[in-house]
N, C-alpha and C positions, 0 to 999 in steps of 0.2 A: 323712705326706702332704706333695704337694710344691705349692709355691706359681710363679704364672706372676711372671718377674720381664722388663719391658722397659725397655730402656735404647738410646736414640739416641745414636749413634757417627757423630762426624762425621771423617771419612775423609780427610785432608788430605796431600799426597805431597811429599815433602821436594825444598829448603829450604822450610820457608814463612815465615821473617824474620818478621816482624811483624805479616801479616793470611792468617789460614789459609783457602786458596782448598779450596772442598770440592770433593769428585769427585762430580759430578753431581748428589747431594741427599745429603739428611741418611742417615746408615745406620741403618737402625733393625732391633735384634739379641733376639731374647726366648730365654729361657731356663726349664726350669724349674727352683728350688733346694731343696734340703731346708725343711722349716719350721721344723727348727731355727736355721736361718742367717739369720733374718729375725725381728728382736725391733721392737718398737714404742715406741720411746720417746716416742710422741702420740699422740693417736688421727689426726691426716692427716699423720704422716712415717712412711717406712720405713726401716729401718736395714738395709744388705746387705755382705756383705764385698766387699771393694776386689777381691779376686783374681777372681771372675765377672767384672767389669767387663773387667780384664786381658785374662779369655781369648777374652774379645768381641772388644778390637781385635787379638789374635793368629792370631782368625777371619776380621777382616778382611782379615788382611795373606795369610793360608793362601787368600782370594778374589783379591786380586790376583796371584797366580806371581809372576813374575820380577819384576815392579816393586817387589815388596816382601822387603829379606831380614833385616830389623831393624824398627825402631820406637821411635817417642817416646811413650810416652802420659800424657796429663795428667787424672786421675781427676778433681776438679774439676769441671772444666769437661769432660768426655768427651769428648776431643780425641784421635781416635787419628793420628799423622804416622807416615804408613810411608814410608820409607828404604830406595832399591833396591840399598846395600850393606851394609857391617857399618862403623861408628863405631869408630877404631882409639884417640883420642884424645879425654876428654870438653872439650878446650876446642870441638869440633865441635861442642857440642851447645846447646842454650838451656834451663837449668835454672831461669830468673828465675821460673816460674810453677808449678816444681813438675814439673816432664816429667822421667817416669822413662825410662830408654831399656833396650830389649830384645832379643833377637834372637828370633827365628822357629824356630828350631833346640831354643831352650833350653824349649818347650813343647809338652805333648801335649794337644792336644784331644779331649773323652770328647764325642763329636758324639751319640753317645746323648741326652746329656742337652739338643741343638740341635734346636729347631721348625722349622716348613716353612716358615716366615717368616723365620728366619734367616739364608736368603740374598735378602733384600730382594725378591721376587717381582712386588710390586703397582711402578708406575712412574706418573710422572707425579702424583707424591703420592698417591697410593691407598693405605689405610689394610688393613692384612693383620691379619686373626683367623685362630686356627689353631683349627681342630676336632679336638680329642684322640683324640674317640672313634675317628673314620676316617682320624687321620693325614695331615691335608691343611688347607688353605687357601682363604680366601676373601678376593677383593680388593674395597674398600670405592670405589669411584672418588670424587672428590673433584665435588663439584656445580659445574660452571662451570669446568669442566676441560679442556673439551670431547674427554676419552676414556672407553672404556667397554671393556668387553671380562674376560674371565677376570683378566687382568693389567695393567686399563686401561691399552694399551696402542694400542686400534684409535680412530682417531680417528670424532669423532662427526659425521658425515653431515647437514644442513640437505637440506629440501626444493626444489626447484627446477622452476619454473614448465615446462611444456611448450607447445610455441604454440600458441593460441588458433585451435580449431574452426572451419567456416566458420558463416557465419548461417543461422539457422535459417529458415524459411518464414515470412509473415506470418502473425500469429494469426487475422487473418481475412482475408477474398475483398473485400474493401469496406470504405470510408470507413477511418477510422485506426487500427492495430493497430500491434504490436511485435512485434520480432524478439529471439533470445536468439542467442548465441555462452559456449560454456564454453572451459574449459582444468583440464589437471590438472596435482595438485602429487604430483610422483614422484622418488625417488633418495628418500625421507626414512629414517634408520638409526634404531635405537633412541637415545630421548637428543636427536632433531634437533629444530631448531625446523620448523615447519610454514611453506608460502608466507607472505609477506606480501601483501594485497591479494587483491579478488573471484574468484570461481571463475568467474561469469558477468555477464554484459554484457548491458544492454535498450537498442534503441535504437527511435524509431519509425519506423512504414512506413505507406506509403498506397499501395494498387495503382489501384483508382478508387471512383468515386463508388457508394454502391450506390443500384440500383432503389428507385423510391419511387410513388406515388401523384400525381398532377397534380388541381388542384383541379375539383370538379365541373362541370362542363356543364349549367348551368340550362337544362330547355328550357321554354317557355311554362305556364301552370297551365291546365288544359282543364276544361272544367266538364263535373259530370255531369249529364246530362240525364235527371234525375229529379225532373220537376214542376216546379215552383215551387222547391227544393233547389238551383237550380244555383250560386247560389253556392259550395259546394265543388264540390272537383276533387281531380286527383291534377298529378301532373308525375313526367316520367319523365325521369329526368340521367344521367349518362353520365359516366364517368373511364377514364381510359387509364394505363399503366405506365410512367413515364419511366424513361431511360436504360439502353434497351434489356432492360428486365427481362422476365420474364413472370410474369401471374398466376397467381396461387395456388403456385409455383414459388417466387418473393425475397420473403425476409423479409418487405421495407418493400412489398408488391404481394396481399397478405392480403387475401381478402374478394372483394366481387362487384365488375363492371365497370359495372354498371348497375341502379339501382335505382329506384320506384315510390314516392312520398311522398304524404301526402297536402296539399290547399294550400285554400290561400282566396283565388277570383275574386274580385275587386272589380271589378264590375260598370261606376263610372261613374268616373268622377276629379278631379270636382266637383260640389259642391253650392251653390245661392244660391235667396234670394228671390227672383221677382220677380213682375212683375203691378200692385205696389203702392207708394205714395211714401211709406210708412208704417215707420220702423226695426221689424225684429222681426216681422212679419206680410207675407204672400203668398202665392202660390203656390210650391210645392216645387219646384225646376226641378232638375236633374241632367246632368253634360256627361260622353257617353263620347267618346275620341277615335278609337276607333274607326270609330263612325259620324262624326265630325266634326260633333257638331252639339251644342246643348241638347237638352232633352226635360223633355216632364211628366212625375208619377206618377198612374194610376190609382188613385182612391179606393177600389176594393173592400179589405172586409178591413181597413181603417187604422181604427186606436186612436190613445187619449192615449198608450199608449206610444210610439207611433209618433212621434206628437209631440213627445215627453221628449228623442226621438234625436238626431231632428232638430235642435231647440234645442239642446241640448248640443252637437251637431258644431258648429255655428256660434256659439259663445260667448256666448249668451242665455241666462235663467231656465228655468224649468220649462215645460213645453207648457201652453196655456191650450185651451179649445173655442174652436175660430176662428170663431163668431157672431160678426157685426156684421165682419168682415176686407171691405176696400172692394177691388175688383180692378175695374180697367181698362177693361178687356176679356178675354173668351174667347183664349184662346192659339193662336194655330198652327205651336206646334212638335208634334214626333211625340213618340208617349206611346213613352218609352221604359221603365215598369215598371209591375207590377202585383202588386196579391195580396202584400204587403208586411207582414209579422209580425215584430215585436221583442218582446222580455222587456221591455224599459224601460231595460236596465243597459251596452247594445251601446254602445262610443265612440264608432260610425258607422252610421248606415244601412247602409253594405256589409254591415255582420255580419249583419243581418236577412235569413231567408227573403222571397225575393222571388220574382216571375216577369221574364221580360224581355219586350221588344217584343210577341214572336209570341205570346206568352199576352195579350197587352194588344191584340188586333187588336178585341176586341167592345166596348171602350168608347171613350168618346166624351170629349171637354173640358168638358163638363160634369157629370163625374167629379174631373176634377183636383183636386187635394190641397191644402188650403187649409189653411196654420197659423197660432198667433196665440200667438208666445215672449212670456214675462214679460221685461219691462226690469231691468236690473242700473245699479247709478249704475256711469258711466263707459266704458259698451258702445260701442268702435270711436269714442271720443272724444267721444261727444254726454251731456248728462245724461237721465234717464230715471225713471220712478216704479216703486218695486219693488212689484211684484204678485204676492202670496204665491200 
């Protein structure tokens, strides 16, 4: 059985005086030998005879033709120096390191026994294995070589930007959006490095403002004219689409143009005593400005709650029964309310069912609404007696 033997041959072409310039790279020659001819004298050295080596650089020199018709070679050091004629005289030669010299003529190579690697195939340092079975080669390219190929030999190709795309449309129709822009990275060969830097580009854009809503349109609260109820109402408001939008159409313009709430008339827009020089007790007076005047209330219908209200709106105690309340005189302002229902818990008389004017045409001032608040210490700055 035969064993793979390889041996680098470095290739050097006469004279080479003192520093052996090589021919392009190291030569690197495999062989296969008998297994006889390979003993072991360790288990990691090999022992091979010197004459394979020989016919290696005689292979080499059988590679170069006419530059090579001799040779030096130094087994050592596996130095083969081919000599492009024949050495007639050995002071020519440089013996000091053991360089036997040969001729080209004086040997026959059994190429038989030569791989397909033999004659240095892979380049650019690429490391050649030979496949026995099919007779042929494979070259190992070397990482960071930048060749690749059968006999890396084809150089390896990097990536290369192409120009950038134009911009793309705003992402939206309104307010602030982005734009993209790409580019590709093309030419790349097997082995290349890929672009450096993005494929695509954001930048932003604003074409305009988009459609939105404008704020409601209060229009007055109308009372319904149901009884004594009128206190509530509705109000009907009004919004429009700005910046040219249209409804139900832009996003920001959703929903209706006009809508129906419902609200709470407040009937007067003040309330006071009077009648009386007494803190805390009076007549119930109320000012619409509407009508631009005061007015009393009509007593129908009025409770202690009623009374509770009223004190409470004006910063007094609890409603008391207003016996014994001293008044003036008879009033002649116009009655403006009537028929006046509270829970006891309203912040203001507004919240109470009432009637207005025109329900109060059948009474008289001697109806008018008489109350009589418990004193608190320190009511509108005077002192006072608390009356539970």
């Amino acid at each position: 059985m035969a064993s793979l033997l390889t041996i680098a041959i470095v290739i050097c072409f006469w004279p080479h005086g003192t520093i052996c310039i090589p021919d392009d790279a190291a030569f690197i020659l495999q062989e296969r030998i008998p297994e006889q001819q390979v003993s072991f004298m360790s288990p990691n050295r090999v022992v091979y005879e010197y004459t394979h080596q020989v016919s290696l650089c005689v292979y080499g020199c059988l590679l170069h033709g006419d530059k090579c018709v001799s040779f030096n070679y130094q087994h050592y050091l596996a130095i083969c120096e081919l000599i492009p004629e024949r050495i007639t005289h050995e002071s020519q030669l440089d013996i000091r390191l053991g360089y036997e010299y040969g001729e080209r003529s004086e040997y026959d190579i059994d190429e038989s026994r030569l791989t397909p690697c033999t004659a240095v195939p892979c380049n650019n340092g690429g490391v050649c294995t030979v496949d026995y079975e099919h007779n042929t080669f494979m070259c190992y390219c070397i990482v960071g070589s930048r060749f690749i190929g059968p006999t890396c030999n084809t150089p390896v190709t990097d990536g290369m930007w192409v120009s950038w795309e134009s911009w793309s449309d705003c992402s939206v129709s309104c307010n602030a959006g982005y734009q993209t822009r790409t580019r590709k990275c093309e030419g790349r060969g097997d082995g290349g490095d890929d672009c450096d830097g993005a494929s695509i580009e954001y930048r932003k854009c604003e074409t305009q403002l988009c459609p939105l809503w404008s704020m409601w349109q209060d229009a007055p609260c109308s009372p319904n004219q149901d009884g004594i109820t009128n206190m509530h109402g509705t109000r009907t408001r009004q919004r429009t689409c700005l910046r040219g939008g249209e409804p139900n159409v832009d996003e920001g313009c959703m929903g209706e143009t006009q809508e129906t709430i419902d609200c709470h008339v407040r009937y007067y827009d003040s309330l006071r005593l009077g009648g009386s020089p007494e803190l805390g007790q009076g007549r119930v007076e109320v000012y619409r400005e509407e009508a631009g005047s005061w007015g009393t209330i009509c007593g129908d219908q009025w409770t202690i709650e009623n009374t509770d209200v009223v004190c409470r709106e004006l910063g007094f105690g609890k409603g008391l029964p207003p016996e014994g309340v001293a008044i003036a005189s008879e009033s002649t302002l116009p009655i403006l309310m009537t028929d006046v229902v509270c829970k006891g818990s309203e912040p203001s008389l507004a919240y109470c069912f009432h009637g207005d004017a025109v329900d109060a045409l059948d009474c008289t001032h001697k109806q008018d609404v008489l109350v009589f608040c418990a004193m608190v210490v320190g009511v509108n700055g005077r002192r006072g007696v608390i009356i539970p």
